[in-house]
GUDO-389662 format. One line per 2 residues: number of its first residue (from 1); their letters; for each residue x, y, z of N, C-alpha, C. Coordinates in steps of 0.05 Angstrom, whole numbers. Example, Ala and Ser with C-alpha at 12.3 -4.5 7.8 and 13.67 -1.06 7.14 Angstrom:
# GUDO-389662
1) AS) 264,-114,156,246,-90,156,264,-66,156 | 257,-45,142,273,-21,143,258,1,157 $
***
This chain:
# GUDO-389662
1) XX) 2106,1468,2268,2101,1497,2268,2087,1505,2294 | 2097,1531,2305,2085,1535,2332,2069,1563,2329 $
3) XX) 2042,1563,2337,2026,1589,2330,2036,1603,2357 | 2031,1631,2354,2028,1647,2376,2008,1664,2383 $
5) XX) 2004,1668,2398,1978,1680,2410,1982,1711,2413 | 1966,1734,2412,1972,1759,2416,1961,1773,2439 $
7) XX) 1983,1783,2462,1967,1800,2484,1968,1825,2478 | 1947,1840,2498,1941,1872,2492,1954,1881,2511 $
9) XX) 1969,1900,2513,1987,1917,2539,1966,1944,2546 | 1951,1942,2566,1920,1965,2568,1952,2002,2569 $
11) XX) 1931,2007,2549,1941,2034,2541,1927,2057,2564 | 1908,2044,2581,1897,2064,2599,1919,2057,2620 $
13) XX) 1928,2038,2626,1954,2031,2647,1978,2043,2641 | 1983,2043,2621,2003,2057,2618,2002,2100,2611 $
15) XX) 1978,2108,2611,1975,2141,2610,1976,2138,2647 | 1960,2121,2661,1962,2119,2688,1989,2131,2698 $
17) XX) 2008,2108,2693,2042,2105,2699,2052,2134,2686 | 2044,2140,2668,2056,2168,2651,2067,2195,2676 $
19) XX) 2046,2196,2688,2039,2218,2718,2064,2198,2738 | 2067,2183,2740,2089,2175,2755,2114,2171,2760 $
21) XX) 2141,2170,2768,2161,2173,2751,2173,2149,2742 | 2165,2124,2763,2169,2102,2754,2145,2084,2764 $
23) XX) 2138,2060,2753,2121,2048,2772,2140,2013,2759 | 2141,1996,2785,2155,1971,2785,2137,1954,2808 $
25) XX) 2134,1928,2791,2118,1908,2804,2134,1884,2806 | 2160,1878,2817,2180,1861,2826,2181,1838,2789 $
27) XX) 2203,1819,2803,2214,1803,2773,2240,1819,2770 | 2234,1841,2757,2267,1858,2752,2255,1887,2752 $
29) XX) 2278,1902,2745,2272,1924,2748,2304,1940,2737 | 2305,1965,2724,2318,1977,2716,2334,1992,2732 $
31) XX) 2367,1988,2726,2383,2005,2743,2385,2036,2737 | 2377,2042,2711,2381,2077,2700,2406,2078,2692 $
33) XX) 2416,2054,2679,2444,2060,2661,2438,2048,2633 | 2432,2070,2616,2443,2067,2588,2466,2080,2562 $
35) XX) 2461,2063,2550,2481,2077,2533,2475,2071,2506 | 2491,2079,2479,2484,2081,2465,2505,2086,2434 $
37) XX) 2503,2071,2416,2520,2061,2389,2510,2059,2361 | 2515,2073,2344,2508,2058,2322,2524,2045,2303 $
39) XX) 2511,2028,2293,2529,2003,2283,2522,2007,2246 | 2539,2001,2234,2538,1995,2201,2548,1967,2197 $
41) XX) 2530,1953,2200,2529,1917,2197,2548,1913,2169 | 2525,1919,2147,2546,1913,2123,2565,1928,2114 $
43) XX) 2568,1947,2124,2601,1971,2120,2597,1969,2094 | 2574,1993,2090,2566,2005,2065,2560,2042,2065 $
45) XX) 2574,2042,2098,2575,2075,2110,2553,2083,2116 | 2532,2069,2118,2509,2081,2132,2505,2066,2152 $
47) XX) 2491,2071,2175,2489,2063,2201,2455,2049,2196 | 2458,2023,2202,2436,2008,2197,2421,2005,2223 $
49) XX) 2431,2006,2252,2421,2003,2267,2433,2022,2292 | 2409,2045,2306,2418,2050,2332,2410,2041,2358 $
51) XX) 2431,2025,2368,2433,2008,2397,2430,2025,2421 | 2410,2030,2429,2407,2031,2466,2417,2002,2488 $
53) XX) 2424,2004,2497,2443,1984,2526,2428,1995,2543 | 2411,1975,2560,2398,1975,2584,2403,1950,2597 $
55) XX) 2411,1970,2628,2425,1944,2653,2402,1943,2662 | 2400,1916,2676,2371,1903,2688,2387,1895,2711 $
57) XX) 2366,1890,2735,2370,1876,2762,2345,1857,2757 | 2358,1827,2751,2325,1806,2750,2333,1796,2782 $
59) XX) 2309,1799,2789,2304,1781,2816,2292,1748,2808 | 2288,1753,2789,2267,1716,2786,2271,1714,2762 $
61) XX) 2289,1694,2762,2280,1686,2718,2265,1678,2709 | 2263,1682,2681,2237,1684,2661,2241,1696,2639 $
63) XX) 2221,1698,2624,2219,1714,2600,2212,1739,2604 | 2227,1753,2598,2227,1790,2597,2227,1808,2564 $
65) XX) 2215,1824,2569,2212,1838,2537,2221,1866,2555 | 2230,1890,2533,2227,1913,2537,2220,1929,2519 $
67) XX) 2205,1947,2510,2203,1966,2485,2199,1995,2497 | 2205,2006,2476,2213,2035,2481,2209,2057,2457 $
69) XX) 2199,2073,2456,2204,2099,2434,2234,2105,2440 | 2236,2121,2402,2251,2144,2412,2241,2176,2406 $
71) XX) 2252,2196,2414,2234,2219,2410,2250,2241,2395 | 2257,2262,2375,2272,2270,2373,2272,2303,2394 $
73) XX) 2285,2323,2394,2291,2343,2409,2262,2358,2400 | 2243,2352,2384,2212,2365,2398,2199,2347,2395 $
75) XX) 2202,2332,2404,2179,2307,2419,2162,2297,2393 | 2177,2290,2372,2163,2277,2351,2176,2249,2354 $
77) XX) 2158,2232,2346,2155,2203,2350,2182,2195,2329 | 2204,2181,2334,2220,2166,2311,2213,2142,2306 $
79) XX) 2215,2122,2319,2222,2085,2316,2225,2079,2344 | 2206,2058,2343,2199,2037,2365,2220,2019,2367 $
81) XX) 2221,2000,2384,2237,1978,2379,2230,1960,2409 | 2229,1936,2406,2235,1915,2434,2255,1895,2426 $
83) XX) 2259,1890,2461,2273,1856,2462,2262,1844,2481 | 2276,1812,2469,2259,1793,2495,2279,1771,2489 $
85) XX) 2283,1765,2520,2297,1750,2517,2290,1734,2550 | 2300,1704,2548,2304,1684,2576,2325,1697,2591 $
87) XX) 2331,1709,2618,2334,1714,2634,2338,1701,2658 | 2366,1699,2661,2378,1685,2700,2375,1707,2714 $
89) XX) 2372,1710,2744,2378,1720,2768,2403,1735,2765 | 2407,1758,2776,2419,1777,2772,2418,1798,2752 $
91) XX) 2456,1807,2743,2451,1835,2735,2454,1828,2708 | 2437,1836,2686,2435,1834,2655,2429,1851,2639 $
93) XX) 2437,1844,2610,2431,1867,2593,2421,1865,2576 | 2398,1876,2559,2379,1879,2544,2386,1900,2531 $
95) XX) 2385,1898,2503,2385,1918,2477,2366,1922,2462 | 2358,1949,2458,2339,1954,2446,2344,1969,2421 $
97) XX) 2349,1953,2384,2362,1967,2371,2340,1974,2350 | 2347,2001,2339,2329,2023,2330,2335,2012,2302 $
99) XX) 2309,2024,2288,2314,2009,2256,2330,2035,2237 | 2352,2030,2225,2359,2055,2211,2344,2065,2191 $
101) XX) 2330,2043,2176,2309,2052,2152,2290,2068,2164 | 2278,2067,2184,2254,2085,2204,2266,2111,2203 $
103) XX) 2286,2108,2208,2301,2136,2218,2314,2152,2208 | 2323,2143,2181,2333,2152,2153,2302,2170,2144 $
105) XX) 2296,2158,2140,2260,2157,2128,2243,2173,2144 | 2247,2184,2172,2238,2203,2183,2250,2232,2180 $
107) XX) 2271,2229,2184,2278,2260,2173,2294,2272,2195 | 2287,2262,2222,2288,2275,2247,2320,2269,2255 $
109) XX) 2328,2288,2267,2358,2285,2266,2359,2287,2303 | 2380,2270,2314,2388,2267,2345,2395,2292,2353 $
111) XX) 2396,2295,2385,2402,2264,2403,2371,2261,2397 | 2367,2233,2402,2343,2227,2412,2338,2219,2438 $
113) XX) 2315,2224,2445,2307,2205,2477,2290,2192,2469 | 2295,2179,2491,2285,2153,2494,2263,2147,2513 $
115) XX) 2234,2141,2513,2216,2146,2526,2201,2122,2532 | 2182,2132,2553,2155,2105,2543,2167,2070,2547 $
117) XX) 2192,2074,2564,2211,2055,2570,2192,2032,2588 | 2182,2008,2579,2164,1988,2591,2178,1969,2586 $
119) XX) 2184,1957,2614,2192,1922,2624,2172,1912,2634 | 2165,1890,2618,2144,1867,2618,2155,1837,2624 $
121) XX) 2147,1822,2646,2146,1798,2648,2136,1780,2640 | 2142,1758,2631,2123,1735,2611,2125,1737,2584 $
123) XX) 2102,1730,2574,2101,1722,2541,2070,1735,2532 | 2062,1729,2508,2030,1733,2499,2021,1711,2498 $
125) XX) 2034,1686,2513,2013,1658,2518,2014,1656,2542 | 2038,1663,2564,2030,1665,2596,2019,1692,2608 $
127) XX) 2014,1707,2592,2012,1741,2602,2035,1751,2599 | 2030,1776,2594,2044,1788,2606,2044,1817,2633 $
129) XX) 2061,1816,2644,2051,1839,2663,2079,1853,2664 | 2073,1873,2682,2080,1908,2675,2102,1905,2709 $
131) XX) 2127,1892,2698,2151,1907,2724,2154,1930,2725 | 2167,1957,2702,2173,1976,2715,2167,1995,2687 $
133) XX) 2152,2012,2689,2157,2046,2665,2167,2058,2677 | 2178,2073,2654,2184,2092,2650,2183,2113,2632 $
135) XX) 2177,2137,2646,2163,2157,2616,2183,2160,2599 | 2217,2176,2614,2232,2183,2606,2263,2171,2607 $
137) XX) 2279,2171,2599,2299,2155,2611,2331,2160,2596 | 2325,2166,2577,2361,2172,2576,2359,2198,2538 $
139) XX) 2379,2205,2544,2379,2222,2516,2409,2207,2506 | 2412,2204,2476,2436,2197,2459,2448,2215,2459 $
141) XX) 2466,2212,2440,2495,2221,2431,2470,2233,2400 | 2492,2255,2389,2474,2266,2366,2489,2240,2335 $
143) XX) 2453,2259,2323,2456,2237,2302,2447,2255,2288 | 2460,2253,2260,2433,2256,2232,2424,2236,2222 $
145) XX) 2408,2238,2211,2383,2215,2196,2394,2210,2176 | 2413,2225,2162,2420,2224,2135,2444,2197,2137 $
147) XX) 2456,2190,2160,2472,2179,2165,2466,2147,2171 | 2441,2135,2165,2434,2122,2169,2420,2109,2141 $
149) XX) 2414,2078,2150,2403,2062,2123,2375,2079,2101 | 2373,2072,2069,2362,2085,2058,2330,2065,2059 $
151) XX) 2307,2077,2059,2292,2065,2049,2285,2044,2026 | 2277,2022,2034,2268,2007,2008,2246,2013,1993 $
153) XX) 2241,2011,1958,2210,2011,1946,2195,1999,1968 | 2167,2004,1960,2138,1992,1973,2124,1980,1951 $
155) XX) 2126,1976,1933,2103,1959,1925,2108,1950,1889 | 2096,1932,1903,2084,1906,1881,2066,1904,1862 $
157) XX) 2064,1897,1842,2033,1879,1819,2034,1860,1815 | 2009,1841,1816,2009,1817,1804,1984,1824,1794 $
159) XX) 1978,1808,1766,1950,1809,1754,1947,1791,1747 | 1915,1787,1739,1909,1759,1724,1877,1758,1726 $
161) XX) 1863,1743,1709,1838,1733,1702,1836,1697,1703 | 1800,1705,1709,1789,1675,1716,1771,1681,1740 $
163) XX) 1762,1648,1740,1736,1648,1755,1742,1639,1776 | 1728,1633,1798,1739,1610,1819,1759,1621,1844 $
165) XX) 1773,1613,1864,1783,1612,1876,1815,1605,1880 | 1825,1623,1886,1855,1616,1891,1876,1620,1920 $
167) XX) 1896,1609,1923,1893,1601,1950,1930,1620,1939 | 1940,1642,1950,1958,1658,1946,1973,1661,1972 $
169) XX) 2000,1649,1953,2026,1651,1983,2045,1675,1972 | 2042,1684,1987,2073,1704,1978,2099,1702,1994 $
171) XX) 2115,1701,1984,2144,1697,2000,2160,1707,2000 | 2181,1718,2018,2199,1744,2019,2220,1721,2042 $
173) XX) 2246,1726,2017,2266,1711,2035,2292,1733,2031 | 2306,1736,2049,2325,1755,2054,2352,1733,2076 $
175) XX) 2368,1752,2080,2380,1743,2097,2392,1766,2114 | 2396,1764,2135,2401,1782,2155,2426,1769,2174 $
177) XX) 2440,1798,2173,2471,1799,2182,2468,1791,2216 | 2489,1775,2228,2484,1774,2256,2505,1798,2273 $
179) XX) 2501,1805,2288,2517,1824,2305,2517,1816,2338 | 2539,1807,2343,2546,1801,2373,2530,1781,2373 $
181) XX) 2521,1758,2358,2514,1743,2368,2472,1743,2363 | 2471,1764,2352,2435,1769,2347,2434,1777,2321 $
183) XX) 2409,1773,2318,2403,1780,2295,2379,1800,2306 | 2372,1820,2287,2345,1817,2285,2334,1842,2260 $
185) XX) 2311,1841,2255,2299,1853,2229,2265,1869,2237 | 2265,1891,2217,2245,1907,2232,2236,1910,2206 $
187) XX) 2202,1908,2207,2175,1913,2182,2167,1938,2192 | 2170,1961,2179,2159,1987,2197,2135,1992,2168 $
189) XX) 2113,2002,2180,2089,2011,2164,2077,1989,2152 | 2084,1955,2163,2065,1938,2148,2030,1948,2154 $
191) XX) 2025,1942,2124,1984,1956,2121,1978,1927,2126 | 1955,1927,2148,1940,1905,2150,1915,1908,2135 $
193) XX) 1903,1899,2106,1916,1890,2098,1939,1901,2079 | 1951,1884,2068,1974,1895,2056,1972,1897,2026 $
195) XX) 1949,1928,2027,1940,1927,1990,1942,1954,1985 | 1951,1956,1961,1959,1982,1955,1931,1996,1932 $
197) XX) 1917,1971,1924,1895,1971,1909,1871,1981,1928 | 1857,2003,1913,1832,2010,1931,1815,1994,1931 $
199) XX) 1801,1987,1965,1778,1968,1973,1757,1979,1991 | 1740,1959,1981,1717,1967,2003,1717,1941,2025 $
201) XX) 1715,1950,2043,1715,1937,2070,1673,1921,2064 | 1681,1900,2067,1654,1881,2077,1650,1869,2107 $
203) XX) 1636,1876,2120,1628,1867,2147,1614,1841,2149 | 1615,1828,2167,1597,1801,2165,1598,1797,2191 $
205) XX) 1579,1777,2206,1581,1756,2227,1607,1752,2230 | 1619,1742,2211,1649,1725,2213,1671,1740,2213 $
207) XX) 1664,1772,2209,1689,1783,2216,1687,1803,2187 | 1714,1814,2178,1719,1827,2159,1730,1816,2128 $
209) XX) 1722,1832,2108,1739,1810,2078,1734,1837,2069 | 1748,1844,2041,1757,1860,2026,1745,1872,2005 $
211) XX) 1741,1879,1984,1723,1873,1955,1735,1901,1940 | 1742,1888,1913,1757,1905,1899,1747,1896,1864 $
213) XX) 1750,1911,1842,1742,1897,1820,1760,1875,1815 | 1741,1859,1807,1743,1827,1798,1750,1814,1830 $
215) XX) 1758,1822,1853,1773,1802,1880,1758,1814,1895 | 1755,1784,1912,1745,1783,1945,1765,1771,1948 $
217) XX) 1770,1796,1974,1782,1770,1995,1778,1764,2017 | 1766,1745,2034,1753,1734,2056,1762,1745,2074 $
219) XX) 1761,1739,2099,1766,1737,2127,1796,1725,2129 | 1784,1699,2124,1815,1678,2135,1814,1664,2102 $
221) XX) 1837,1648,2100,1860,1650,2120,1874,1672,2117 | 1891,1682,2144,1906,1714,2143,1922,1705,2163 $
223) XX) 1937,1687,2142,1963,1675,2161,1989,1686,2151 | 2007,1704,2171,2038,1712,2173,2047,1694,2185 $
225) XX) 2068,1678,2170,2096,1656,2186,2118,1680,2178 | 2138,1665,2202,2159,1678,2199,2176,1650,2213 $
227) XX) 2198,1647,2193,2212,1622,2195,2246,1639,2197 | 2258,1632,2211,2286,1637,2220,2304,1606,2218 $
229) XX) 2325,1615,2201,2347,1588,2191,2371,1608,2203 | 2379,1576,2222,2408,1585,2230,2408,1600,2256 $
231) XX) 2382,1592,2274,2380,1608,2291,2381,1590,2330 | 2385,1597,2343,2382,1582,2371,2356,1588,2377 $
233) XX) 2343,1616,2374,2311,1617,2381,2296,1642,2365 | 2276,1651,2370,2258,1665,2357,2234,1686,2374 $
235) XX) 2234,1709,2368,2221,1726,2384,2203,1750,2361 | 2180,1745,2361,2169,1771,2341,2149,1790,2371 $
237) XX) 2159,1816,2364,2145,1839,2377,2127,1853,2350 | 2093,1859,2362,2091,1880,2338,2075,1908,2362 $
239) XX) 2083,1926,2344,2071,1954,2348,2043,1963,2327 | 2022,1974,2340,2004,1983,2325,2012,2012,2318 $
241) XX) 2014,2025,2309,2021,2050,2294,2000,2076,2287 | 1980,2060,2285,1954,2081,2286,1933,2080,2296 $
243) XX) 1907,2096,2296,1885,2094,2314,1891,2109,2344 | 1876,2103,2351,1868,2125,2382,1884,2109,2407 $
245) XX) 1891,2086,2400,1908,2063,2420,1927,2052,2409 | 1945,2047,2428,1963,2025,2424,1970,2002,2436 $
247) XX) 1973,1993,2403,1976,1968,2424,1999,1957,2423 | 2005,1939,2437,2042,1920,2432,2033,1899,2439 $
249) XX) 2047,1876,2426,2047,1847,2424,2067,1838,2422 | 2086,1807,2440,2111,1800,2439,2104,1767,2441 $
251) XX) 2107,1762,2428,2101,1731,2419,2122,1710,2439 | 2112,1695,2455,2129,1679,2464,2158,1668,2454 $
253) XX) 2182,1665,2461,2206,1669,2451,2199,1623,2445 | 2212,1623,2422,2212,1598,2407,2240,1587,2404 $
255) XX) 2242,1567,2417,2270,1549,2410,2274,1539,2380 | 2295,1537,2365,2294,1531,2347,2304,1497,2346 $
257) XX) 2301,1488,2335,2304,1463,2329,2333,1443,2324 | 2333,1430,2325,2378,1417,2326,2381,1423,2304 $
259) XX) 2370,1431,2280,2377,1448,2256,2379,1473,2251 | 2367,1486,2274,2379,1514,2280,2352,1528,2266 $
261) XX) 2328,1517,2264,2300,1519,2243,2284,1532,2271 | 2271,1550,2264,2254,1570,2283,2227,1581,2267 $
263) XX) 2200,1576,2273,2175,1580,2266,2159,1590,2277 | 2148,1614,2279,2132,1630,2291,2103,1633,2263 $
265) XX) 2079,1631,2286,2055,1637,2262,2029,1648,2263 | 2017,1673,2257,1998,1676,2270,1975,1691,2252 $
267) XX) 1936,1683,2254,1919,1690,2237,1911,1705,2244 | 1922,1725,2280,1908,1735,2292,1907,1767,2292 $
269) XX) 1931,1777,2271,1935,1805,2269,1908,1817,2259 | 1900,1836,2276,1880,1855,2274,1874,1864,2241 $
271) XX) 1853,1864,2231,1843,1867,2196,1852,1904,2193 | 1858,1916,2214,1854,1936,2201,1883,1951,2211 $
273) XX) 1891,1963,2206,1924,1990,2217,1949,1982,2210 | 1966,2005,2213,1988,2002,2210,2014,1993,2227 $
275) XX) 2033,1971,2229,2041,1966,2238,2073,1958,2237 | 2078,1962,2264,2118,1959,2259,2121,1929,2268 $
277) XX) 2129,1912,2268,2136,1882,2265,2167,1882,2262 | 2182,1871,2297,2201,1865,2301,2212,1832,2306 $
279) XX) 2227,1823,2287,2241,1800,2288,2268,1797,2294 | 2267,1775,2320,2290,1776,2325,2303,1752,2342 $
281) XX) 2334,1751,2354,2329,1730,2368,2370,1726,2371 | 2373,1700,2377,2404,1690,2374,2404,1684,2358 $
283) XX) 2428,1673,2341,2439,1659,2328,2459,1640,2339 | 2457,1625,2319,2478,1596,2327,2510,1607,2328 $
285) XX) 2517,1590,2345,2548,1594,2354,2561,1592,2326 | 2580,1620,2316,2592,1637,2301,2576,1639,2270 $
287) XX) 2551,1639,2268,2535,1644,2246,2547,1684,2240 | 2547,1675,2216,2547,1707,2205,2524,1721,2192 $
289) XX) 2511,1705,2195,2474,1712,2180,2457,1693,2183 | 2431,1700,2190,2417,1674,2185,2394,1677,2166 $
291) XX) 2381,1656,2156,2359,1669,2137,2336,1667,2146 | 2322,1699,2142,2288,1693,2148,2280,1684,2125 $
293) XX) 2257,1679,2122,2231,1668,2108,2203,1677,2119 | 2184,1699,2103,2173,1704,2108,2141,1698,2088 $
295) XX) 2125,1688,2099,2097,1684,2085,2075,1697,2096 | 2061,1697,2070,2033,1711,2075,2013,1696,2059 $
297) XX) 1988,1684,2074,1978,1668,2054,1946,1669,2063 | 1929,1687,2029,1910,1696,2029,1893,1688,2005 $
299) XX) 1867,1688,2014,1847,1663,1996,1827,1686,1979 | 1837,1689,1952,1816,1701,1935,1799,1687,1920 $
301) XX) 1775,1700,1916,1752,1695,1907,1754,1715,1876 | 1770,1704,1851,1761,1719,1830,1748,1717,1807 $
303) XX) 1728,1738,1791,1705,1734,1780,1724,1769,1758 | 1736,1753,1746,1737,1763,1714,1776,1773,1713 $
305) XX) 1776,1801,1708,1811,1807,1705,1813,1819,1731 | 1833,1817,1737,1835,1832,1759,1868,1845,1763 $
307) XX) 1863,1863,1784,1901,1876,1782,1898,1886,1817 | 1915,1866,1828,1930,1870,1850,1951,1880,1869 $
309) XX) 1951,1908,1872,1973,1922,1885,1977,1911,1908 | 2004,1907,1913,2015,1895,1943,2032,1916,1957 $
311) XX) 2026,1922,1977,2051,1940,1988,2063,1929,2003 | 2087,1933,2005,2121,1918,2020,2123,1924,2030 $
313) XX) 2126,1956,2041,2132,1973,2057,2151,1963,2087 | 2170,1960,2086,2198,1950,2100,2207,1922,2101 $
315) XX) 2194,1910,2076,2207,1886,2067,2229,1889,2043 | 2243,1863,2048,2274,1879,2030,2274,1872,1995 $
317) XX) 2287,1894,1988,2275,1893,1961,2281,1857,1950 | 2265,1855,1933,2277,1829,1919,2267,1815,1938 $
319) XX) 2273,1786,1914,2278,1757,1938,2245,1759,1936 | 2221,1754,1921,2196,1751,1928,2188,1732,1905 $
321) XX) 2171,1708,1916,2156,1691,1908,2129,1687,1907 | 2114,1689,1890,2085,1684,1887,2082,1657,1880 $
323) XX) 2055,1639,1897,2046,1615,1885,2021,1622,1887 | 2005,1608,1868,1974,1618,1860,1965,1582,1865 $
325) XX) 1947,1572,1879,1943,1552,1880,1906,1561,1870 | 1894,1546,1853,1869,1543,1842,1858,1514,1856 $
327) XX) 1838,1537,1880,1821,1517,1898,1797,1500,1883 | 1790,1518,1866,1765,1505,1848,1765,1530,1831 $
329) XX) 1744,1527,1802,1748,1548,1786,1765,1548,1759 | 1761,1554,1743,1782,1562,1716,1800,1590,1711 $
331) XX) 1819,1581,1704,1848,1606,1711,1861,1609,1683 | 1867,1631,1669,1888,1633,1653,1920,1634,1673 $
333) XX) 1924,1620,1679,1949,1624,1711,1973,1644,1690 | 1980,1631,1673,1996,1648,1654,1989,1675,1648 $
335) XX) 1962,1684,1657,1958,1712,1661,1973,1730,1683 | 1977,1717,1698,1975,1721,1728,2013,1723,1732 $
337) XX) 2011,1744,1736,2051,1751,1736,2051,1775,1747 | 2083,1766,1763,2091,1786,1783,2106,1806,1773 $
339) XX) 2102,1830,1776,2111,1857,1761,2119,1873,1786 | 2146,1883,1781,2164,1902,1789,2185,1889,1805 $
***
């Protein structure tokens, strides 16, 4: 298993670049040709994903990301999206595909533009740095929202009583369609944490933990894996979504293994906001889907009955596993069941 580390992209650097029309610090740099498609993966008539096409000029290879808004015709925010990918010398192309559930679910109908256009060189374990913004950069073809994928439910119960400590994995396995050769999958509005149950925030030395009747939940562990089957490599981008900054994070791109097995993992997501979480990457020569596997694994402290709201919020319905492991402590475990 390979952890990844999270960089901050300074949000005062980029209001800087805003006043400019472009700013480029060599590696590559953008020709100003895009274009633009939407696709219905499972030909169920709704458009699951809209594709932007951006041509690149790389002068030096490496690892390159790009992310981007889109905006609709009064400048209201739709869906984020990045890519990242290894990169040869010369002229290449990078796609940046929009999540249809975001966009369904917003309301906001095309064209859209496309803004806030940032090419970054490197990773969030070598740095990364800032080749070329752009504020503004291309407008689509029109769209309605209605024409696109439907939202999934948000949320979950599990309940249960006892004393003691329990060590809670949750697991969300899906599988996701490949297109041209990629895959990839978008978490829009994950809550850090991810509780639908009202809490009070506890401060400490050691950081932040939770407190709700009958549950604590600590600090750590506040570990997200994300495991990809059937894949050549692995790339997670996340977006912060709220607060006074933003931030973006693109996790070093991960080879997958001669079994086509890909592991990304990290304790380091910020305790508090909302966030969009992009997965993505190749797939193996002529795969038609590959499967994610997704965990979350969090250490409660409970002292009597308790009832646990989970929110999903752009995880796919179904396909979810709870394990309750009892660190120390006495459990009715047979109390303890997953509802809805």
């Amino acid at each position: 298993m390979i952890r990844f580390e999270v960089a901050l992209l300074s949000v005062a650097l980029l209001l800087l670049l805003m006043f400019m029309p472009a700013y480029a610090a060599g590696g590559a740099s953008l020709f100003g040709n895009y274009s633009d498609r939407a696709v219905d993966i499972n030909k169920d008539g709704l458009y699951d994903q809209l594709i932007v096409e951006v041509v690149l000029k790389v002068e030096a290879s490496g690892e390159y990301s790009i992310d981007a808004n889109l905006y609709d015709r009064e400048d209201r925010e739709v869906v984020w999206s990045v890519d990242h990918r290894n990169l040869s010398a010369g002229e290449q192309k990078m796609e940046l595909e929009f999540d249809g559930k975001t966009i369904e679910k917003s309301g906001l109908d095309g064209p859209y533009r496309l803004k806030d256009v940032t090419l970054t060189r490197g990773s969030a374990s070598t740095g990364l740095e800032i080749c070329q913004y752009v504020p503004w950069a291309y407008t689509t073809g029109v769209y309605d929202s209605g024409e696109f994928a439907d939202p999934a439910s948000t949320s979950k119960m599990i309940s249960g009583k006892g004393r003691g400590e329990l060590l809670l994995k949750l697991g969300i396995k899906t599988t996701v369609p490949v297109f041209e050769g990629k895959y990839s999958y978008d978490i829009v509005g994950l809550n850090i944490p991810p509780l639908d149950t009202p809490y009070e925030v506890k401060g400490s030395k050691t950081g932040y933990a939770y407190s709700m009747p009958g549950i604590y939940l600590p600090r750590k562990p506040n570990d997200f894996i994300v495991t990809v089957l059937g894949a050549k490599d692995l790339s997670v981008g996340l977006k912060k979504l709220q607060g006074e900054r933003t931030r973006i994070w693109v996790s070093s791109q991960v080879q997958a293994d001669e079994k086509g097995n890909a592991t990304l993992m990290s304790d380091l997501i910020s305790p508090f906001g909302s966030y969009h979480v992009k997965i993505l990457g190749e797939a193996r020569d002529n795969a038609t889907q590959v499967e994610l596997l997704m965990t979350a694994v969090k250490k409660l402290v409970i002292d009597g009955e308790f009832v646990l709201g989970i929110n999903t919020t752009g995880f796919p319905e179904g396909n979810y596993s709870l394990q309750a492991e009892a660190i120390n402590g006495s459990f009715s475990l047979d109390a303890l069941r997953w509802m809805g």
